[in-house]
C-alpha positions as CSV (number, residue, x, y, z in Angstrom):
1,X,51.8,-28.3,58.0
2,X,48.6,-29.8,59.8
3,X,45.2,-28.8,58.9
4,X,43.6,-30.7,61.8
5,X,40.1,-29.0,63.1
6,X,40.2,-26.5,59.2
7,X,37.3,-27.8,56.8
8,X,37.8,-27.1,53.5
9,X,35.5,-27.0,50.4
10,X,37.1,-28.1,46.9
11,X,35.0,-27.2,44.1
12,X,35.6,-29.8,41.0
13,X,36.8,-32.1,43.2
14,X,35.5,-35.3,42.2
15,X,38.2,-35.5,39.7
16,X,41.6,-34.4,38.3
17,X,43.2,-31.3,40.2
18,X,40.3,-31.2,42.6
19,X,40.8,-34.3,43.9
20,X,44.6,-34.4,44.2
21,X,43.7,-31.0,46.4
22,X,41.0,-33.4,48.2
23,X,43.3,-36.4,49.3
24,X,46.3,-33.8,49.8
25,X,44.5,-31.9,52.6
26,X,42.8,-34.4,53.7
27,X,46.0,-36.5,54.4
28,X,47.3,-33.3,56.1
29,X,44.1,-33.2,58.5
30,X,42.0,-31.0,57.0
31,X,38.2,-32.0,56.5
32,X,37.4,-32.4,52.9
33,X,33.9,-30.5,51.3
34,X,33.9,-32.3,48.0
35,X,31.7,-30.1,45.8
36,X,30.9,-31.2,42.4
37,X,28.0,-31.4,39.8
38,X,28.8,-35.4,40.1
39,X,26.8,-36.5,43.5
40,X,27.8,-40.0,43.3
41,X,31.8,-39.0,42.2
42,X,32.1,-36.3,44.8
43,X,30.5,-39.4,47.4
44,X,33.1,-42.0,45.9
45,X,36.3,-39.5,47.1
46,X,35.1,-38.7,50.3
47,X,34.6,-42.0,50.8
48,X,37.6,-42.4,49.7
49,X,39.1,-40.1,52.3
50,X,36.9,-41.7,55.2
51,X,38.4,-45.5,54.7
52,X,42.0,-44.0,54.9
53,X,40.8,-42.2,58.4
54,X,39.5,-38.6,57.2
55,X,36.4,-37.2,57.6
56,X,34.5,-35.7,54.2
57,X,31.6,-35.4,52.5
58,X,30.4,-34.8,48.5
59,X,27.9,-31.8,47.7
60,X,26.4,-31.4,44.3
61,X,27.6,-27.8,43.5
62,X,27.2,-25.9,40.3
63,X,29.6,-23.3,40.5
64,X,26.9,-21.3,38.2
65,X,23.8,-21.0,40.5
66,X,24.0,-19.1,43.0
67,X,21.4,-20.5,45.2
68,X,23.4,-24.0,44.3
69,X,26.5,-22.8,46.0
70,X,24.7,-20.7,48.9
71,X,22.8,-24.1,50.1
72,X,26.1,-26.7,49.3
73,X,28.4,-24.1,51.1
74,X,26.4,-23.8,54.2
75,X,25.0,-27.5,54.4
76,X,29.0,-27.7,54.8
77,X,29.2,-25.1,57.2
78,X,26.3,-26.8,59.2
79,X,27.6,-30.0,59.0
80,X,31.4,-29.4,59.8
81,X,31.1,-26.1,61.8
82,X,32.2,-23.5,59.1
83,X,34.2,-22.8,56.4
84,X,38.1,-22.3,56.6
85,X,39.5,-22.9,53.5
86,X,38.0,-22.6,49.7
87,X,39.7,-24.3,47.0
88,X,37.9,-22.5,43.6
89,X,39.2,-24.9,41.2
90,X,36.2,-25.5,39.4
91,X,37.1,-25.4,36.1
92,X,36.7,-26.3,32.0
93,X,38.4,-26.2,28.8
94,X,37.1,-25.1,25.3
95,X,39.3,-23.9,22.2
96,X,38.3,-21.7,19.3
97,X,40.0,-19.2,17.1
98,X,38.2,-16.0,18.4
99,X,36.5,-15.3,15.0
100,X,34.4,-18.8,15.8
101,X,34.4,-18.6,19.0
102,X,30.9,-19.2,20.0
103,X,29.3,-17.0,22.5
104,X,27.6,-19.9,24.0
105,X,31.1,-21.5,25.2
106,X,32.5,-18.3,25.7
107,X,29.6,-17.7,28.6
108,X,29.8,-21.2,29.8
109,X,34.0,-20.9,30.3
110,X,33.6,-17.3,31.7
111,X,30.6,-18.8,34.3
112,X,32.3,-22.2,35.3
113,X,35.8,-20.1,36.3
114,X,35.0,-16.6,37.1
115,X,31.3,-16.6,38.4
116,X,32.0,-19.9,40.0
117,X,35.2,-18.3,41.7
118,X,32.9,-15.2,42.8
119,X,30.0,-16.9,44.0
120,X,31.5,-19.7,46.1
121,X,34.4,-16.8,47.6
122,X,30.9,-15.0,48.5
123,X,29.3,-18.0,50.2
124,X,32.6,-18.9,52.2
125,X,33.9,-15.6,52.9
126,X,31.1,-14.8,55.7
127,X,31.7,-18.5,57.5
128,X,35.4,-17.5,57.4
129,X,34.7,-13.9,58.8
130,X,32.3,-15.3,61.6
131,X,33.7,-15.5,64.6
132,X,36.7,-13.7,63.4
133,X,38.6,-17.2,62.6
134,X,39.1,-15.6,59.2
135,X,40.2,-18.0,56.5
136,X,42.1,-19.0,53.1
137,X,40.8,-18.9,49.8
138,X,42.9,-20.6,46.9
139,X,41.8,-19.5,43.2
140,X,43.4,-22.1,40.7
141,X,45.2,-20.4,38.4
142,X,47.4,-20.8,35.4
143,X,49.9,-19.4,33.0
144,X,46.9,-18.3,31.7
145,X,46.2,-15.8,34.5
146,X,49.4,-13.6,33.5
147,X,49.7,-14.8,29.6
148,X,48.1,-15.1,26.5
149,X,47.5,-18.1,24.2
150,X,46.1,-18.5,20.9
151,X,42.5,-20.3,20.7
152,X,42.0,-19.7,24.2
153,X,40.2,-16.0,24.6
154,X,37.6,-17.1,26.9
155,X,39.9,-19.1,29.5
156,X,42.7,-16.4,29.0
157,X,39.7,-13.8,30.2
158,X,38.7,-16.0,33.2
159,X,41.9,-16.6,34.9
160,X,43.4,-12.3,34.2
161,X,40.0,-11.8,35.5
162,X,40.6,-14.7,38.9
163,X,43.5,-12.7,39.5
164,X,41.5,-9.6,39.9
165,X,39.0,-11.2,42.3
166,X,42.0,-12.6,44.5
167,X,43.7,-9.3,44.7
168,X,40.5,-7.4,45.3
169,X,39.2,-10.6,48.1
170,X,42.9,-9.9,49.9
171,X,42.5,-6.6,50.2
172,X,39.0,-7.0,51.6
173,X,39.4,-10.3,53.4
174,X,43.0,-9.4,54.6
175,X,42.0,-7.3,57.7
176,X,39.4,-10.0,58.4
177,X,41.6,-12.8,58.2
178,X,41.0,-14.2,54.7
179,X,44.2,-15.0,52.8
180,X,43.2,-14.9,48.9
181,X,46.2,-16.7,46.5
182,X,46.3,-18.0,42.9
């Protein structure tokens, strides 16, 4: 599978799964958006990318502020031509039993994986519709996104509700284009 001329934008990727996805497509071709509240990470692994031949580049992105992901998304766009592929992998971990489960984590978890899925699909999805070049977006998922764990309520709530947004963005994006997969 080549990816050569597609530009993709990895949210968390200036670590763990994000980064695998970063080298990973970049070694296919692809060129690598490495969005991350880390500048200075997200610079080290597209730098990373550039001395083994790619071409990338790190945005600070909090997947929580909308105007954030608007300005990182089409600085990328600018700079690389558009948008083809969105990697919404953005993602954290916090356990509780439910009965002291603090509402504080609960919004942070349901923020950093759902509203960061939404917002960045939203800034992405009209650089993948332009032109009619239409687009992929992958939403990581997990187990978690079809079953149930103890300790976990707000995570298991983010990833059913990821699920949601992919099947409601293939629906929409499908005519247009835009693949949408978990």
């Amino acid at each position: 599978m080549s990816l050569q001329n597609k530009v993709a934008l990895i949210t968390g990727a200036a670590s763990g799964i994000g980064r695998e996805c970063a080298l990973k497509l970049a070694s296919k071709g692809a060129t690598i958006v490495i969005a991350d509240l880390n500048q200075a990470a997200a610079d080290k692994v597209a730098e990373e990318i550039k001395q083994a031949g790619g071409k990338a580049m790190g945005v600070v992105m909090d997947v929580t502020d909308e105007a954030a992901v608007n300005a990182g998304t089409d600085l990328a766009a600018k700079t690389f031509g558009g948008i083809d592929i969105l990697v919404a992998n953005a993602g954290i971990q916090i356990v509780h039993p439910i009965e002291d489960f603090p509402f504080a984590d609960w919004k942070k978890i349901i923020a950093i994986h759902l509203d960061g899925s939404f917002l960045t699909t939203k800034a992405a999805i009209k650089h993948m519709y332009a032109g009619g070049k239409g687009g992929s977006i992958i939403y990581m998922g997990s187990v978690h996104s079809h079953e149930a764990s103890r300790l976990k309520a707000a995570y298991v709530a983010a990833k059913h509700g990821i699920l949601g947004l992919a099947r409601v963005v293939a629906k929409e994006g499908g005519p247009k284009g835009v693949r949408a997969n978990v």
